[in-house]
VEXVOGU-183396 format. One record per residue (C-alpha): residue in one letter; x, y, z. Coordinates in steps of 0.5 Angstrom, whole numbers, plus 500, padded with zeros to 3 digits. Layout:
! VEXVOGU-183396
+----+-----+-----+-----+
! aa !  px !  py !  pz !
+----+-----+-----+-----+
!  a !   X !   Y !   Z !
...
+----+-----+-----+-----+
This chain:
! VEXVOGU-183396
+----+-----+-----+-----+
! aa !  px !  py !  pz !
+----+-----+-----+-----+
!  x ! 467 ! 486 ! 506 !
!  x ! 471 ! 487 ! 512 !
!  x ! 470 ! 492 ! 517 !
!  x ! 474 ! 494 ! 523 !
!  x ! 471 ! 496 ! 530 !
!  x ! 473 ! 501 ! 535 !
!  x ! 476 ! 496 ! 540 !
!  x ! 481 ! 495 ! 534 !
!  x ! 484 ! 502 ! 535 !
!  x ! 484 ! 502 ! 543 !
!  x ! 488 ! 497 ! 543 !
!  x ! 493 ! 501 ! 539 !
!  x ! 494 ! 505 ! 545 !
!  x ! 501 ! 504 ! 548 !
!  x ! 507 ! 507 ! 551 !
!  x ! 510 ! 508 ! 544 !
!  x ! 504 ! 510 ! 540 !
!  x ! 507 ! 506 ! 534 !
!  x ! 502 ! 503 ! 533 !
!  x ! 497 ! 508 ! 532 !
!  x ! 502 ! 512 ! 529 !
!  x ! 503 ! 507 ! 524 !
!  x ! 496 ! 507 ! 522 !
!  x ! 494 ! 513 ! 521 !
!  x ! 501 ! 515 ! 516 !
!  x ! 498 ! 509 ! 512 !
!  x ! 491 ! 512 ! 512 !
!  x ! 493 ! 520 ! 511 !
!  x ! 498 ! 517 ! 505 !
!  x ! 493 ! 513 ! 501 !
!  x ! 488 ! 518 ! 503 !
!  x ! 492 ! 523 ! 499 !
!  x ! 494 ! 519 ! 494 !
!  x ! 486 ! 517 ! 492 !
!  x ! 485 ! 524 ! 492 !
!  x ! 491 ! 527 ! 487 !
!  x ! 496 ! 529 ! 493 !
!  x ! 502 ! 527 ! 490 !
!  x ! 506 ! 523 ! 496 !
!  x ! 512 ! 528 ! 496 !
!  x ! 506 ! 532 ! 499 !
!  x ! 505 ! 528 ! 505 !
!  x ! 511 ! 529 ! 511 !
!  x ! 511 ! 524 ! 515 !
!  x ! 518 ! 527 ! 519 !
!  x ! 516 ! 533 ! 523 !
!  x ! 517 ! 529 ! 528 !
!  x ! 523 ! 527 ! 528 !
!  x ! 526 ! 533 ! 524 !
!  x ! 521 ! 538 ! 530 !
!  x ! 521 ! 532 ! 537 !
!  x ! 514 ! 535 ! 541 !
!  x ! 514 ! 540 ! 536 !
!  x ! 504 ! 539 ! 535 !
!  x ! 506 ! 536 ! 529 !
!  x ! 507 ! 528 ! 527 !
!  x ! 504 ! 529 ! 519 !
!  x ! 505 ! 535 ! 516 !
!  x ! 501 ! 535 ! 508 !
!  x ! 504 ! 541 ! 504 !
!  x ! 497 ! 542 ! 499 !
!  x ! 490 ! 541 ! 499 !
!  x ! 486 ! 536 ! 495 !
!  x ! 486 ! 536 ! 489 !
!  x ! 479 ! 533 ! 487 !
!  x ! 473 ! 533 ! 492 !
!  x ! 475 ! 531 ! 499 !
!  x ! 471 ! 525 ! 500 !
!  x ! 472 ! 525 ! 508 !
!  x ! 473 ! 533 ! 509 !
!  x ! 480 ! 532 ! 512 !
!  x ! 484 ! 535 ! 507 !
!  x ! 481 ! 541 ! 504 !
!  x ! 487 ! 545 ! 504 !
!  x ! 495 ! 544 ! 507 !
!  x ! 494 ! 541 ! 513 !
!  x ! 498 ! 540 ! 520 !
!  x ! 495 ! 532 ! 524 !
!  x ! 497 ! 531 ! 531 !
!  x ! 497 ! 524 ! 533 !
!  x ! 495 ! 522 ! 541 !
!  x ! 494 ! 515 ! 543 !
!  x ! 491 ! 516 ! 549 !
!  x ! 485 ! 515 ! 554 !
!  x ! 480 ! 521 ! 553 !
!  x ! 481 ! 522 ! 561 !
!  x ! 488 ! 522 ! 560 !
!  x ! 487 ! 528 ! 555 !
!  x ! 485 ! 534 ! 560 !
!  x ! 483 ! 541 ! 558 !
!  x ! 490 ! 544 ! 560 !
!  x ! 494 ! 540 ! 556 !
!  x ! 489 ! 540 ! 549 !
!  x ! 491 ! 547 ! 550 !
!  x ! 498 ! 546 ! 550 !
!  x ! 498 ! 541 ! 544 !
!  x ! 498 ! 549 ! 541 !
!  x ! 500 ! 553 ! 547 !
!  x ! 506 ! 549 ! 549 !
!  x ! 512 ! 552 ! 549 !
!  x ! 515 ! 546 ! 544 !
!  x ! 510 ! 547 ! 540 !
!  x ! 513 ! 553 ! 536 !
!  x ! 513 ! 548 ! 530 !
!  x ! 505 ! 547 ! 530 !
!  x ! 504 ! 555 ! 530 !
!  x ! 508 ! 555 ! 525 !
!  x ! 505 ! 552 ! 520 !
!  x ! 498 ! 556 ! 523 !
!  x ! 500 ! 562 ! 521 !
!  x ! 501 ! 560 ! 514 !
!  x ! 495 ! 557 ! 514 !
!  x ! 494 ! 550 ! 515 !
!  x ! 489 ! 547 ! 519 !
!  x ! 490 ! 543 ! 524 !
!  x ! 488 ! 535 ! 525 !
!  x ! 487 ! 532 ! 532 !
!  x ! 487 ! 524 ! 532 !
!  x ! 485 ! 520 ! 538 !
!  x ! 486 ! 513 ! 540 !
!  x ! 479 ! 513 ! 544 !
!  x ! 471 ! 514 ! 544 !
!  x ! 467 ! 519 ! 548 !
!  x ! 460 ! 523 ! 547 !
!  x ! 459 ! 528 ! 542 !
!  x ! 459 ! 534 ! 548 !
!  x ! 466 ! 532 ! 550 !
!  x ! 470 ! 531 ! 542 !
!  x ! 466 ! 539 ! 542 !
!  x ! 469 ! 541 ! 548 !
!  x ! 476 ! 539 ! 545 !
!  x ! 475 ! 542 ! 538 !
!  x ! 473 ! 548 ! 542 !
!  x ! 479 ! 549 ! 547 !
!  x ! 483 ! 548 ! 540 !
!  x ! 480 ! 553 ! 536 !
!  x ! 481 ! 558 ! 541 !
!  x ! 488 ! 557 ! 542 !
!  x ! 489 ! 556 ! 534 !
!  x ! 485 ! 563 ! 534 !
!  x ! 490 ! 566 ! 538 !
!  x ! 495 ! 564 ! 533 !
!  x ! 492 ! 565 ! 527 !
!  x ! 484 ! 569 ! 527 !
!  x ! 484 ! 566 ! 520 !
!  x ! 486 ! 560 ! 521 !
!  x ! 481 ! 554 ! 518 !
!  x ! 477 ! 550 ! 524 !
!  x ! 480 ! 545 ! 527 !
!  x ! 477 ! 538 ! 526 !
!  x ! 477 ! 533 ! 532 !
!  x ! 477 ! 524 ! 531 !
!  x ! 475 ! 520 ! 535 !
!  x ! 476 ! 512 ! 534 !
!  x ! 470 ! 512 ! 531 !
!  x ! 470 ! 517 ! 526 !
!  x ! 477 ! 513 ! 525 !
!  x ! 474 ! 506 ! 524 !
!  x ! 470 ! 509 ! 518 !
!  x ! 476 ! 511 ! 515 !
!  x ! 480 ! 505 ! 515 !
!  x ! 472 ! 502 ! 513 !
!  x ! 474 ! 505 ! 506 !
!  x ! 480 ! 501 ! 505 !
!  x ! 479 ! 493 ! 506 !
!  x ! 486 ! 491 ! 505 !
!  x ! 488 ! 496 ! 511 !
!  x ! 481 ! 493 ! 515 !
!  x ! 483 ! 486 ! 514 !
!  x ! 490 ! 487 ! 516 !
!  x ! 489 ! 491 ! 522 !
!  x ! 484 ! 484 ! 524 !
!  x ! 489 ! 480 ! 523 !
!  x ! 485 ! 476 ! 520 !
!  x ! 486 ! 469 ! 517 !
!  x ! 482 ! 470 ! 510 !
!  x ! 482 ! 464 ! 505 !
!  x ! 481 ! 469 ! 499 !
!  x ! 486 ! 473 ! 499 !
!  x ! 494 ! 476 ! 501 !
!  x ! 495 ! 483 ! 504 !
!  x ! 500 ! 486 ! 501 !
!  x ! 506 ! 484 ! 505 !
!  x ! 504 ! 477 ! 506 !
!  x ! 505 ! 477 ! 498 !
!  x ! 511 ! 481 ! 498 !
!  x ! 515 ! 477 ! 503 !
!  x ! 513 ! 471 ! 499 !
!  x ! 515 ! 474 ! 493 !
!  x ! 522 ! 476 ! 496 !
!  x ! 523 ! 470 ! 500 !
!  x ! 528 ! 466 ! 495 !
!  x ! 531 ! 473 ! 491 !
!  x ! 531 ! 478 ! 497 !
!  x ! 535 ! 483 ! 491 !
!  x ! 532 ! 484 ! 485 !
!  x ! 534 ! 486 ! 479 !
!  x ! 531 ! 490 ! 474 !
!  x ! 531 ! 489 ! 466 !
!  x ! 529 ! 494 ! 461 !
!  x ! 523 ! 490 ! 460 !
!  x ! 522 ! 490 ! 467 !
!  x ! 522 ! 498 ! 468 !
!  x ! 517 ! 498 ! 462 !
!  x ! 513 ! 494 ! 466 !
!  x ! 514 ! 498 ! 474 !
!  x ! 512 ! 505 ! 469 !
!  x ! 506 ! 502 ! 467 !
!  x ! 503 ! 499 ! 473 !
!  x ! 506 ! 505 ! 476 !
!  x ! 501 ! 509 ! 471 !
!  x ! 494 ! 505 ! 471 !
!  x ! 495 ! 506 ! 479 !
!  x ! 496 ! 512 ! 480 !
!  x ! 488 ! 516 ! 482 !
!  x ! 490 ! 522 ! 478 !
!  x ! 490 ! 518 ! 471 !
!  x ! 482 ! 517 ! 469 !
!  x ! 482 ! 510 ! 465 !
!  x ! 478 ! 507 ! 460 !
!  x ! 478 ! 500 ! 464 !
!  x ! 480 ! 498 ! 470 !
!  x ! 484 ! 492 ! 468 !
!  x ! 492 ! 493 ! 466 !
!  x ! 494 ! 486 ! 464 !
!  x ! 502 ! 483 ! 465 !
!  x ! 503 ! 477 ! 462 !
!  x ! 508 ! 472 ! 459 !
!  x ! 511 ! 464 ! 460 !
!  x ! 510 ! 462 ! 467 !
!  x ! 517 ! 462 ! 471 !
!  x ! 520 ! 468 ! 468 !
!  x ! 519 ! 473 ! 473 !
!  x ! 511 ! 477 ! 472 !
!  x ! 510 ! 477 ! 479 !
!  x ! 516 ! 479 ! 482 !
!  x ! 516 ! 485 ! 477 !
!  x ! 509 ! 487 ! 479 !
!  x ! 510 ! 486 ! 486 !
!  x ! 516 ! 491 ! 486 !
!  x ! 512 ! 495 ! 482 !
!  x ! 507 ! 496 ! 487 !
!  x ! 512 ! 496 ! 493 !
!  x ! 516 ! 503 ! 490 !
!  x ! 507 ! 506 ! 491 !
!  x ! 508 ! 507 ! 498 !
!  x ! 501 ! 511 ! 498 !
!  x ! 497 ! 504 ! 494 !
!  x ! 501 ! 498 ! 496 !
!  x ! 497 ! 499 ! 502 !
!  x ! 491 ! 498 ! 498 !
!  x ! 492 ! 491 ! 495 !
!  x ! 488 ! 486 ! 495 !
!  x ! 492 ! 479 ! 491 !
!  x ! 489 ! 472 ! 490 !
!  x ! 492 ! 467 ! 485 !
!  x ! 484 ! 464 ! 485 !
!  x ! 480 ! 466 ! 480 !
!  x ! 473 ! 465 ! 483 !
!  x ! 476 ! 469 ! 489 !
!  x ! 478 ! 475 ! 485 !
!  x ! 472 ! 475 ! 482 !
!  x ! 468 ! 475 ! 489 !
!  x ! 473 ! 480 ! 491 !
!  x ! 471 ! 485 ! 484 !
!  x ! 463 ! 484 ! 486 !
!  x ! 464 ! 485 ! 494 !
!  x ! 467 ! 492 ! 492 !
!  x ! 463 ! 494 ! 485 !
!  x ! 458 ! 493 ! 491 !
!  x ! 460 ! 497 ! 496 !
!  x ! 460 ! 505 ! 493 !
!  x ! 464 ! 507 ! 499 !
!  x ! 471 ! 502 ! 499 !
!  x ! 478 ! 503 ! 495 !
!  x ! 482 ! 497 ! 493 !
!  x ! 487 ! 495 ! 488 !
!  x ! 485 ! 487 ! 486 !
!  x ! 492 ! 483 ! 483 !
!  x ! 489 ! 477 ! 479 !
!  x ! 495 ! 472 ! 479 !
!  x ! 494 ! 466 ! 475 !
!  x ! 488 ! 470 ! 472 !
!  x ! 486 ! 468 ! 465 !
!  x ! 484 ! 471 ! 459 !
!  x ! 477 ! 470 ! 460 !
!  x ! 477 ! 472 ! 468 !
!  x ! 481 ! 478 ! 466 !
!  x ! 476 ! 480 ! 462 !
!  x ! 469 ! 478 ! 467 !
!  x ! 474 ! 481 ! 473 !
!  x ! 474 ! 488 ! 467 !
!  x ! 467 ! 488 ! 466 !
!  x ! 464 ! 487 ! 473 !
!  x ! 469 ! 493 ! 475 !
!  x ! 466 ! 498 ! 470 !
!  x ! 464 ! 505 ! 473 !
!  x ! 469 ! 503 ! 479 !
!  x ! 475 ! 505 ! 475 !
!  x ! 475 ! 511 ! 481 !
!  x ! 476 ! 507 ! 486 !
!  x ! 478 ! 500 ! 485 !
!  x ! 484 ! 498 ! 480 !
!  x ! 486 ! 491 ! 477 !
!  x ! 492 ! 488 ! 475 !
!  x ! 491 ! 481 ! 472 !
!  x ! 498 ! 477 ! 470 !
!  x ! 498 ! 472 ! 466 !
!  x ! 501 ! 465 ! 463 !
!  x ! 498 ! 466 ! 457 !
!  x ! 503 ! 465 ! 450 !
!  x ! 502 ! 470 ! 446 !
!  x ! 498 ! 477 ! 447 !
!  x ! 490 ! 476 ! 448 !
!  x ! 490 ! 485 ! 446 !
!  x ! 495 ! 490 ! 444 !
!  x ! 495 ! 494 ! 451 !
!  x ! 497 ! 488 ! 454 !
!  x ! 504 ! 488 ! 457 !
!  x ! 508 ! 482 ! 456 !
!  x ! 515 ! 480 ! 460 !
!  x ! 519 ! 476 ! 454 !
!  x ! 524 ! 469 ! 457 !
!  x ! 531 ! 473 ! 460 !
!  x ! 538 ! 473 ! 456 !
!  x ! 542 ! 468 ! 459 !
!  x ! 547 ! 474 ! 462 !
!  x ! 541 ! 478 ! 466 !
!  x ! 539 ! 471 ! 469 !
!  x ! 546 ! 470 ! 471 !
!  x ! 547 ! 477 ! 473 !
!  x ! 540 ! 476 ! 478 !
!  x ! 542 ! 470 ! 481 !
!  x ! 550 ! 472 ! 482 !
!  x ! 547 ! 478 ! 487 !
!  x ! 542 ! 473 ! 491 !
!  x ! 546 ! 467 ! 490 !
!  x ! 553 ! 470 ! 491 !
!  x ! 557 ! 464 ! 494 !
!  x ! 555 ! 459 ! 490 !
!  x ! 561 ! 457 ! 485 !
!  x ! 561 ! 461 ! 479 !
!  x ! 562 ! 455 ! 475 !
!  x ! 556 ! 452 ! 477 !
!  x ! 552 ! 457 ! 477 !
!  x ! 553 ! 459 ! 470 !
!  x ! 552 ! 452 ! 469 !
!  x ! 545 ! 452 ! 473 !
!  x ! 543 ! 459 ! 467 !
!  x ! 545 ! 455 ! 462 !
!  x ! 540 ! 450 ! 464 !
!  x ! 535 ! 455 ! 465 !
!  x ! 534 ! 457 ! 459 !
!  x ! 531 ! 465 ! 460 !
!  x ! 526 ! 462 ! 466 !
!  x ! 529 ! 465 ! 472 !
!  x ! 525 ! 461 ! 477 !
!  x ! 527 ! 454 ! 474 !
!  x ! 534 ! 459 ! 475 !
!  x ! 533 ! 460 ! 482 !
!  x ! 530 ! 452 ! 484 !
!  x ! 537 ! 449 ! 482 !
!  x ! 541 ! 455 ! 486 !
!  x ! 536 ! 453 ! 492 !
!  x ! 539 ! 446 ! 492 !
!  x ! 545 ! 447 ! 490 !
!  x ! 548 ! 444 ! 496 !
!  x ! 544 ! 438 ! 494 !
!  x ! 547 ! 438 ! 487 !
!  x ! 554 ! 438 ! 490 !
!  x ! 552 ! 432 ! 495 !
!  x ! 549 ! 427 ! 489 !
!  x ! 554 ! 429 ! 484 !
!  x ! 548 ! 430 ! 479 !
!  x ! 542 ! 433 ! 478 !
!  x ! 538 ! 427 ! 480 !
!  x ! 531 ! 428 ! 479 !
!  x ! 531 ! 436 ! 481 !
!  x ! 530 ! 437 ! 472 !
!  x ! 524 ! 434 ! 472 !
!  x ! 521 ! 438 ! 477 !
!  x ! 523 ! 444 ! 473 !
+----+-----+-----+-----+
């Protein structure tokens, strides 16, 4: 699978550290969510909320399940220094605890919390010791019960990003044929209808996925199937579904090949270190079934939705998503296309009959409709 290098997070290094910081929200959210940490645990505001305050990440519990990297073994305080190493001297790793803004950071000290130091560069064993060292003493003046600190360095962060393909291929910018990161197929997704509307059947959709990707709940099968007639919005509905899951979104891995789904299951059935979520568009009976069976004894750590054309129900567990009322395609259309004449756009639902994409095509080329006076060839290719 795809696999990051140290040299990926130096780069990450600028004035801002946004880009640092970025990654490392990513990694400590999904992280805590594989381990049972509900996201409303995970604090990403002390920044704003104590500025220079020795804290960028605060999560509020330990894990809840056995701690994969030894990170999150009770509440834990995570500053983030995207910096060289010569840059980060002995005086000012004191004042990350010490300094006189930090009151922040002892405060969650003297409550118990363990302290995380994250840095954008690599050094030699000797030196991440001293730098451990030079915190534990200051943490020690705070709190003598306070848990050790724990030092990362590029390198240890390379292999936590290692356990998270998508995050991986993200991050290399890589230009993979087999499959979309997650906000690639977002963006699709929304490229057309930037609103989306929900529908009864659709929150009965957005509650199950939601269900079937969170770690906390043990299942039977990796597999949750969507299916229904093309062309009435399954992959939208997945997609938002996803988007609402801040800590799994950055998990995703979606293709629409079923060859590539499945090499995509084997890689990581293959891999006993890696977290994925597989989403197997265009995915038949068949393949959805294939994909289920390579992915048993996995279901721990790699999830798969598979959405289907299928016409009728191939089981009993699986969701379908039925042809829309008229009325719930006029409502989705009047909020993404609202300058369209109503007339017309009554017109364009009528036509569609329930099928919310051949709804949105007529609207796309409304100006089109106007100009020729007619629909042309545009129903044919509905």
């Amino acid at each position: 699978m795809i696999r990051i290098k140290p040299e990926n997070i130096y780069v990450l290094r600028n004035s801002t550290g946004r880009p640092f910081t970025d990654l490392l929200d990513r990694l400590i959210r999904t992280s805590a969510g594989i381990l049972g940490v509900l996201p409303t645990a995970v604090l990403d505001n002390p920044r704003t909320n104590y500025p220079d305050g020795g804290v960028d990440t605060q999560v509020t519990i330990g894990a809840q399940r056995h701690d994969l990297w030894d990170y999150f073994e009770g509440p834990s305080a995570w500053q983030y220094k995207a910096v060289e190493l010569k840059d980060l001297t002995d005086s000012k790793v004191k004042e990350e605890i010490s300094g006189e803004s930090k009151n922040y950071v002892r405060s969650l000290l003297q409550q118990g919390y363990a302290y995380r130091m994250c840095i954008a560069h690599d050094g030699s064993a000797e030196r991440k010791t001293e730098i451990k060292n030079l915190l534990d003493s200051e943490i020690q003046r705070v709190n003598a019960s306070a848990p050790k600190s724990i030092v990362l360095f590029a390198s240890d962060i390379v292999a936590w990003v290692n356990s998270f393909p998508a995050i991986a291929a993200e991050m290399l910018g890589s230009s993979m044929t087999e499959f979309f990161h997650f906000k690639t197929w977002l963006n699709n997704e929304r490229a057309a209808t930037k609103t989306f509307v929900a529908t009864a059947e659709s929150a009965v959709i957005f509650e199950s996925v939601r269900s079937h990707l969170d770690w906390n709940n043990k299942v039977n099968t990796a597999r949750r199937t969507i299916s229904g007639d093309a062309g009435v919005g399954k992959s939208r509905t997945v997609c938002e579904a996803i988007a609402s899951l801040h800590e799994v979104s950055p998990l995703v891995l979606y293709t629409d090949d079923e060859d590539n789904a499945l090499g995509i299951a084997r890689a990581l059935a293959n891999e006993h270190e890696l977290y994925a979520v597989i989403v197997a568009d265009e995915c038949l009976d068949a393949s959805a079934f294939q994909l289920a069976k390579i992915l048993q004894g996995v279901e721990h750590r790699v999830r798969l939705v598979t959405i289907d054309n299928a016409l009728e129900r191939a089981d009993k567990s699986e969701l379908r998503l039925h042809k829309l009322p008229t009325p719930t395609v006029e409502k989705i259309v009047a909020e993404n296309f609202p300058d369209i004449d109503v007339n017309r756009r009554f017109r364009y639902c009528q036509l569609a009959n329930g099928y919310l994409r051949a709804a949105i095509f007529l609207c796309q080329n409304d100006d089109l409709i106007v100009e020729q006076g007619h629909f042309g060839e545009l129903l044919g290719k509905l």
